[in-house]
N, C-alpha and C positions, 0 to 999 in steps of 0.2 A: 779402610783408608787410614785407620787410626796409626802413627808413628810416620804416617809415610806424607809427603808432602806435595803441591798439586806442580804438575809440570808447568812450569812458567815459561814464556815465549817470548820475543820482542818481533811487532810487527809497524812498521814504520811510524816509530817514536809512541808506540802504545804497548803497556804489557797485555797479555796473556793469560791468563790462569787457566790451564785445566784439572780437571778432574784426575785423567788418566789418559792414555794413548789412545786412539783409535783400533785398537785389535784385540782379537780376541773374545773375553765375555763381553767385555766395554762395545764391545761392535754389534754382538748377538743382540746386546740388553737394547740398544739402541733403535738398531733393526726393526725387532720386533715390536718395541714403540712407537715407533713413527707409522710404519709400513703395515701392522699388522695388529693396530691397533689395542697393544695390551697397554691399556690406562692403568694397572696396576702399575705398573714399574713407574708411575711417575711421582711416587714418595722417594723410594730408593733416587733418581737418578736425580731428581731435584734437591734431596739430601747433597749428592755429588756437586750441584749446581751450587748450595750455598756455601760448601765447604770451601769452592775454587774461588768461590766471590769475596768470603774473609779472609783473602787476601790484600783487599785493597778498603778495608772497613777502616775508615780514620776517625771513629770516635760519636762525628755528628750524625745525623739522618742522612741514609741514602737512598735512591732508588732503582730497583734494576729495573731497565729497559730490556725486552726484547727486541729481537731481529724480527721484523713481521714475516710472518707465509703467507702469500699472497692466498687470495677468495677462493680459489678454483684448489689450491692445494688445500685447504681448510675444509671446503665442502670436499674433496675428495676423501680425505683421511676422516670426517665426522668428529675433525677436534683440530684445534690451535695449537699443537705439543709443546712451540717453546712459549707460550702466555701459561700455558698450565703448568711448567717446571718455572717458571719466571715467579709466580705467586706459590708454587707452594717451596722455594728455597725460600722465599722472604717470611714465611711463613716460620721454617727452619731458623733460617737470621734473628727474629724475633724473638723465638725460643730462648735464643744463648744470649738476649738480651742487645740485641741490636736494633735500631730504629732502621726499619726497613720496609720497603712498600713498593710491589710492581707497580706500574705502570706502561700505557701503549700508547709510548710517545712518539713513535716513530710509524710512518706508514709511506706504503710504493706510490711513487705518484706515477712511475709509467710501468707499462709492461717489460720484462726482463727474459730472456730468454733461458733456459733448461740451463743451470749450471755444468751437469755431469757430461765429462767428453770435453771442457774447457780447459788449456789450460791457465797458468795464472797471470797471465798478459791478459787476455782472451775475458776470465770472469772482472779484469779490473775494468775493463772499456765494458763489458757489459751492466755493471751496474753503475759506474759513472752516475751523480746526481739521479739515481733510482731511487730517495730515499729524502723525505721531508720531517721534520720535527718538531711540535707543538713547542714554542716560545716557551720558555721557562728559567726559572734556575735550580741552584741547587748541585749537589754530587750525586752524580750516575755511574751506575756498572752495565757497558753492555752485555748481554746474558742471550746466548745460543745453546744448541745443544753439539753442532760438531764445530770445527773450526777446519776447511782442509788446506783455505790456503791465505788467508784472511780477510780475501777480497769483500765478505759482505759487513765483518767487524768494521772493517777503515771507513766501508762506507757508512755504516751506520756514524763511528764516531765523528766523522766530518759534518753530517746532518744534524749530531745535538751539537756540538761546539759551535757551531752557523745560527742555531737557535737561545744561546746564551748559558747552554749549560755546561759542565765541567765533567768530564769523564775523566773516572780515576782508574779505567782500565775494561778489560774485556773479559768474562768468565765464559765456559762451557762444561758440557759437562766431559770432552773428549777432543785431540786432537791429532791429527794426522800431524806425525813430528818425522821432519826429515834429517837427517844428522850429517847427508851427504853435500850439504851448505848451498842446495839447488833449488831450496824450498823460500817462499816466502816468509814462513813462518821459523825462527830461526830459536833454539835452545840456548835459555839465559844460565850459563851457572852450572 
């Protein structure tokens, strides 16, 4: 990653930060985190997560929120994958001298249906007000691990801004970047 800079997005009136594209080894490494449970890869791609988040580090404390996974995906997989890349990029953050701390400010308050096979009309009515956040303030980054079309980023940032807090933007560690301008998620730059 070193020289090379994190693909930045704009998704209605929010930036972006990824890591890197959705393909590829970024895809493999991902895969096999999530789905097939290698918790090793969660230094490297959390390393990725904090890299795409000092983008949007202004100086004071922040906090990265994740995207919750609902109960049934958590007990399915036997891990929380974006609370555990959530806590160890801030961990990372820290490191290089940044006040930094996850947080699980965000949670489903209703059930949601199977993102995959949606498309992005489709996942924005489905998670619609899916998504509540503990009163606070303060500067937040939300923090994911893919991003395909942005629909669960917008919602999560409507749900801290409704709750008092200020999002200074969205990290992942990967995203599905469309360039043929049919995409939600649209390449800044």
């Amino acid at each position: 990653m070193c020289g090379r800079r994190p693909v930045v997005l704009a998704a209605d009136g929010f930036a972006v930060s990824a890591a890197a594209s959705y393909a590829g080894l970024w895809r493999d490494c991902l895969v096999a985190y999530k789905e097939r449970r290698a918790w090793s890869l969660a230094r490297p791609l959390g390393g990725a997560l904090a890299w795409a988040s000092a983008r949007f580090v202004t100086g004071g404390p922040v906090t990265l929120v994740p995207v919750p996974s609902s109960p049934v995906t958590v007990r399915e997989r036997g891990e929380d994958v974006t609370w555990l890349l959530a806590r160890t990029a801030s961990r990372f953050l820290n490191r290089a001298g940044v006040d930094a701390h996850a947080q699980r400010a965000l949670r489903q308050v209703r059930v949601v249906s199977d993102q995959s096979g949606l498309d992005a009309a489709a996942r924005v009515r489905n998670l619609s007000g899916s998504l509540w956040a503990a009163p606070g303030g303060g500067d937040v980054i939300v923090v994911d691990d893919i991003a395909t079309t942005g629909a669960m980023l917008r919602e999560a940032v409507r749900a801290l801004e409704a709750s008092g807090r200020r999002v200074l933007g969205a990290a992942v560690v990967a995203a599905t970047v469309r360039r043929d301008g049919r995409g939600d998620l649209q390449p800044v730059g």
